[in-house]
N, C-alpha and C positions, 0 to 999 in steps of 0.2 A: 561819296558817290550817291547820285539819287535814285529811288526808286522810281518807279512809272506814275507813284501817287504823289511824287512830290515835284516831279516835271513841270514845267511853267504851263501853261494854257496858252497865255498870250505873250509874244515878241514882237518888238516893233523891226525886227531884222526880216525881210520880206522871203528871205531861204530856211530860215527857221519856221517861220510860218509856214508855208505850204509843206516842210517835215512833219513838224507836229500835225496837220492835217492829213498828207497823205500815207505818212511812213509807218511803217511799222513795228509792233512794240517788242523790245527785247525777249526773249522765251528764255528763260532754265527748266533744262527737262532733266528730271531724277530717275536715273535710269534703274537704281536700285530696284524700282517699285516697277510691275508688270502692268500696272493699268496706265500708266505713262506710256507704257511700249513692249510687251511679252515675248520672249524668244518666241520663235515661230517655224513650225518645220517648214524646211525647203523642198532639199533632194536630200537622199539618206545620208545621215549623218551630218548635215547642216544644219544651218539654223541662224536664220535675221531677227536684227533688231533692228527696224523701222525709223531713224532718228528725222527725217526729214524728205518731206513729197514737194518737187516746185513744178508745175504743170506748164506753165509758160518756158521754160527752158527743157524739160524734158529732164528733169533731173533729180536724183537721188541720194540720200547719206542713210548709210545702213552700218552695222557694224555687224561680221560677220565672225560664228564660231563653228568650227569644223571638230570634230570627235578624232581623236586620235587613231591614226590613219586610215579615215574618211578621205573624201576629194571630190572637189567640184566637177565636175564631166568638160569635157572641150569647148571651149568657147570662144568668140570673139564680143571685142566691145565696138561700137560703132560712132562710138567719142572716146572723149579723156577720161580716165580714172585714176585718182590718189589714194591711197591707201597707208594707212599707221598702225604697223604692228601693234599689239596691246601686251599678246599672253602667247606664251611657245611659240611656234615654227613652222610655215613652209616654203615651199617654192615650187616652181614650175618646171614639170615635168621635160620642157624643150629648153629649160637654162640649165647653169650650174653655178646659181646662187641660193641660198638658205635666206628666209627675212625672219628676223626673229624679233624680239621686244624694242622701240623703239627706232626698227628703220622704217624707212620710205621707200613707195614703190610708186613708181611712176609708168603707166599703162600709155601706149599710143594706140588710137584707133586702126582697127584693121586689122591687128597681131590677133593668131589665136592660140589660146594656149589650156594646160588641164591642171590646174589648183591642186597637191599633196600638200595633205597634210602631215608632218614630223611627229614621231610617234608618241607626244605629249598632248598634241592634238592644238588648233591654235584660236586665236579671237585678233581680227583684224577691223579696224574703221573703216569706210571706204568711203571715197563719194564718187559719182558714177552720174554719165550727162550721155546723152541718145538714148539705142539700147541697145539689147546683148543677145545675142546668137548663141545657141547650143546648137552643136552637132554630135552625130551616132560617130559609130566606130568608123564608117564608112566615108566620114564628112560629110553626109547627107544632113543640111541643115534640120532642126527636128522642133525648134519652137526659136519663135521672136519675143525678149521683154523688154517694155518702158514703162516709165514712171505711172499709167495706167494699169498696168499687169501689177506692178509692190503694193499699188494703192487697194488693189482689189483682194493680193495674199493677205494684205493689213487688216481690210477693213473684212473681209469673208471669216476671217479668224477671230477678231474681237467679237462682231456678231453672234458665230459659232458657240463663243464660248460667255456669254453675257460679261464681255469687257467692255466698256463705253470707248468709244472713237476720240479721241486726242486729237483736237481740232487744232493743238499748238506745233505740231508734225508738218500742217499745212501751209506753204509759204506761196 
């Protein structure tokens, strides 16, 4: 397989051309390492890791860990959201399904629901396109987030903390 430095320049294939001119170059990001990407407080007991901002779709990849039984507050999504378990367990307080290491969850716009976490506490991928509504106990909506609002927890927090911004997040 090649790398990015050993990719052709020139093609006489007139679709490869305009690729290699206009497209964009593969990214590996090491997540091991915090100036690639830092856990990041959210709401108590959470915590993003920032894997991907795309502004023209409105769209997001985070990978999300909750503290053993922490919970995300009420919400709805206002697109599609995928998610891959990684580590422990939860589910939603309006099902009676558990996700735990290796499944798939699949979010339809407009459901709202309030994220527990399993008492080992859990780490989920996600990726996430519109944005997402939080509501009080009352259902009184209480904040709106888009890919605007992650970019600004991302980039307010590296600043904060003298982490340089990972321009390879941005698509």
């Amino acid at each position: 397989m090649a790398s990015v430095a050993q990719l052709p320049t020139q093609s006489s294939d007139p679709v490869e051309q305009v690729t290699l001119e206009y497209g964009c170059k593969d990214v590996h990001l090491d997540l091991s390492k915090d100036v690639t990407s830092p856990w990041i407080p959210w709401t108590p007991g959470t915590y993003l890791k920032h894997t991907m901002f795309d502004v023209r779709n409105n769209a997001w990849h985070q990978i999300l860990r909750v503290d053993p039984g922490a919970k995300l507050g009420k919400h709805r999504h206002r697109g599609p959201v995928n998610g891959v378990v990684l580590e422990g367990g939860w589910k939603y307080a309006e099902y009676d399904w558990i996700a735990r290491p290796g499944d798939i969850i699949r979010e339809s716009p407009g459901v709202i629901h309030t994220l527990l976490a399993e008492p080992e506490g859990m780490t989920t991928f996600f990726t996430v396109a519109a944005a997402l509504d939080f509501f009080d106990d009352d259902n009184n909506l209480t904040e709106t987030m888009d890919v605007f609002w992650y970019i600004n927890h991302y980039t307010s927090y590296c600043k904060k903390n003298g982490i340089p911004i990972n321009q390879d997040l941005f698509f």
